[in-house]
C-alpha positions, 0 to 999 in steps of 0.5 A: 296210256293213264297213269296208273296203267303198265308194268308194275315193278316190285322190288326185292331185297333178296334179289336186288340188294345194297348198291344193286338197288338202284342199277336194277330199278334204273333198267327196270324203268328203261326197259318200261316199267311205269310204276315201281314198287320199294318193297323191303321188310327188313327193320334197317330204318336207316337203310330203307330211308336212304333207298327210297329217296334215291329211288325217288329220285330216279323215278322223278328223272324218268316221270315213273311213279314210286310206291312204297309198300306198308309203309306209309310214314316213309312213303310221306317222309320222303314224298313218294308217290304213294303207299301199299297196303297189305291185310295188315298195314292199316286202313285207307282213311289212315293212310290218306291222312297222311298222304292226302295227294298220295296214290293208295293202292290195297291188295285185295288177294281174291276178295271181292268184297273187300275189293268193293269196300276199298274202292268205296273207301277211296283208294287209287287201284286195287290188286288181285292175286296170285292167278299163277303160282308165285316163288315170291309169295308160294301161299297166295290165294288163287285169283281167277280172270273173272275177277279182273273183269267184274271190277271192270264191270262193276267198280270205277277204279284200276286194277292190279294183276300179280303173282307168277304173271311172265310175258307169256301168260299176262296178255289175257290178264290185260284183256281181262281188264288189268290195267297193269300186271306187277312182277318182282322174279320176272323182271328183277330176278332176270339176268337182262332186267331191262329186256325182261321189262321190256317183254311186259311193256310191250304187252301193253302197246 
């Protein structure tokens, strides 16, 4: 398995908050999540700076990989593996200033061309979603399999699969060409978070 390959776990302030944070992500990672993503948009600086290094810290114990997600500056303050960015998080070239070594990753929604100008703007992977319906995101655009195969085709870069993807339904994303599949309510939002990220996990073996 590459690196940047497996379950993508993203975080949730709504559903693991306060000192859940770091218990949730721990059985997340021990379950097989390989890559978690610190997302909170609350305006707590001071919080959201304390987590992240904890996180950090976690993820450095168990070899994970940590992305921050908009934040760029936190992502460097701290040393983290690298950033997300959304429509409006700034560009690619901004954030490699910042994070020269860092992993930078672009949601791409279901935006082909925009998928195209950020691998040739030099970011690490890309995402497309939702291809089912999400209870994180309700608005998403719709994303199709076909998608996942034309990067594959086309573009030199990995490629992220999300939005309402369950154990049951993420196989022929992966045969499609996801290299990984991200979840937030299927794995933090379960009652045995380690078993939930182990049913994603398995799906790659």
């Amino acid at each position: 398995m590459t690196r940047l390959s497996g379950l993508y776990a993203i975080t949730d302030s709504r559903l693991s908050n306060n000192d859940k944070l770091i218990h949730a992500v721990s059985e997340a990672i021990n379950g097989g999540a390989r890559i978690i993503q610190y997302r909170d948009k609350s305006n707590d600086q001071a919080r959201r700076l304390h987590e992240a290094r904890q996180l950090l810290q976690l993820c450095r114990e168990h070899d994970a990989i940590l992305i921050i997600n908009d934040d760029v500056a936190l992502a460097a303050e701290i040393g983290a593996d690298g950033v997300h960015l959304g429509r409006d998080d700034g560009d690619i070239e901004s954030a490699r200033r910042q994070l020269p070594k860092g992993i930078i990753g672009l949601s791409c929604y279901n935006d082909w061309q925009r998928a195209r100008a950020a691998t040739q703007a030099g970011a690490d992977y890309i995402a497309f979603g939702a291809f089912f319906p999400s209870t994180t995101k309700p608005d998403a655009a719709q994303a199709e399999p076909s998608l996942l195969k034309r990067v594959k085709q086309e573009l030199n870069i990995a490629v992220v699969a999300i939005g309402g993807i369950t154990a049951e339904n993420g196989t022929p994303l992966i045969e499609a060409g996801a290299d990984m599949l991200a979840v937030v309510q299927g794995v933090f939002g379960q009652a045995d978070i380690r078993q939930a990220a182990k049913q994603y996990a398995d799906l790659f073996n």
